[in-house]
N, C-alpha and C positions, 0 to 999 in steps of 0.2 A: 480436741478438734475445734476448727472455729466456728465461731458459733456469726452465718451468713444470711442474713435476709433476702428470699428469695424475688421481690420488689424490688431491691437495691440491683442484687444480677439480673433481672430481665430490665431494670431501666439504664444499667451500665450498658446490657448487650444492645439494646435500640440506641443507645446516645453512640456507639463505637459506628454499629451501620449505616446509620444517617453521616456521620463524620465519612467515612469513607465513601459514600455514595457522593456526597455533595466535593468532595475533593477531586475525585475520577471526574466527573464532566465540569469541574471548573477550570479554567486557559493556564489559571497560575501556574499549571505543573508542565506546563511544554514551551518547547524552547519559544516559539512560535506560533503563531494560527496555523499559517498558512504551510506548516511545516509536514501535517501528514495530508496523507494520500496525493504526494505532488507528485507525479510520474513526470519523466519527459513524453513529449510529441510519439504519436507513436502512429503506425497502421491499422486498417481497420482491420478485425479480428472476425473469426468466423467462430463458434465452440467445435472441440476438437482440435479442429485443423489449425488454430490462431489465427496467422499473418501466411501461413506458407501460400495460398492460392492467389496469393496477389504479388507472387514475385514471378515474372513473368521472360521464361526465355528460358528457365532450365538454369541447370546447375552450373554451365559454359558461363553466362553471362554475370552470374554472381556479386562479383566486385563491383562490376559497372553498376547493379540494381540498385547496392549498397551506394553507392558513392550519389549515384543520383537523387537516391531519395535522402538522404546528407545535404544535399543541395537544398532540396523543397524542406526540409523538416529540423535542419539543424545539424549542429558535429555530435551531438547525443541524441540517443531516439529510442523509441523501444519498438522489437519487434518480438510480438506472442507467438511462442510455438509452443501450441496446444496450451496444456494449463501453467505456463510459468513465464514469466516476463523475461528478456534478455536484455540487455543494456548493452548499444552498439557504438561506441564512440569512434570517430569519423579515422 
């Protein structure tokens, strides 16, 4: 069997942790800064309900709600309903 100094594997095991801890919050590893958490423009959200209480007219009016707020918000935008984002391009 080998014969392992247990000094050696608990200063291997913290030299691996600190390596991997300092690597996860350093920039090197992403493509970009600015690259997480970039959502497009989006409506204001309620919990639960998301975005639905601020679309106003009913289900008739739909496309026009969409296209208007396209106008104010961009050709991509997000609207929450309930817990999950949708991505609405124009």
């Amino acid at each position: 069997m080998l014969d392992v100094d247990p000094l050696n594997v608990a200063l291997t095991t913290v030299a691996i942790v600190i390596a991997v801890i300092l690597y996860r919050r350093s920039d090197s590893n992403k493509i970009g800064k600015d690259d997480e958490r970039r959502y497009p423009p989006s409506l204001p959200s309620l919990p639960i309900v998301g975005s639905l209480p601020y679309v106003s007219g009913g289900m008739d009016v739909l496309p026009e709600f969409f296209m208007k707020t396209a106008e104010k918000l961009g050709p991509v935008f997000t609207f929450n309903t309930g817990n999950r984002y949708d991505y609405s391009p124009k």
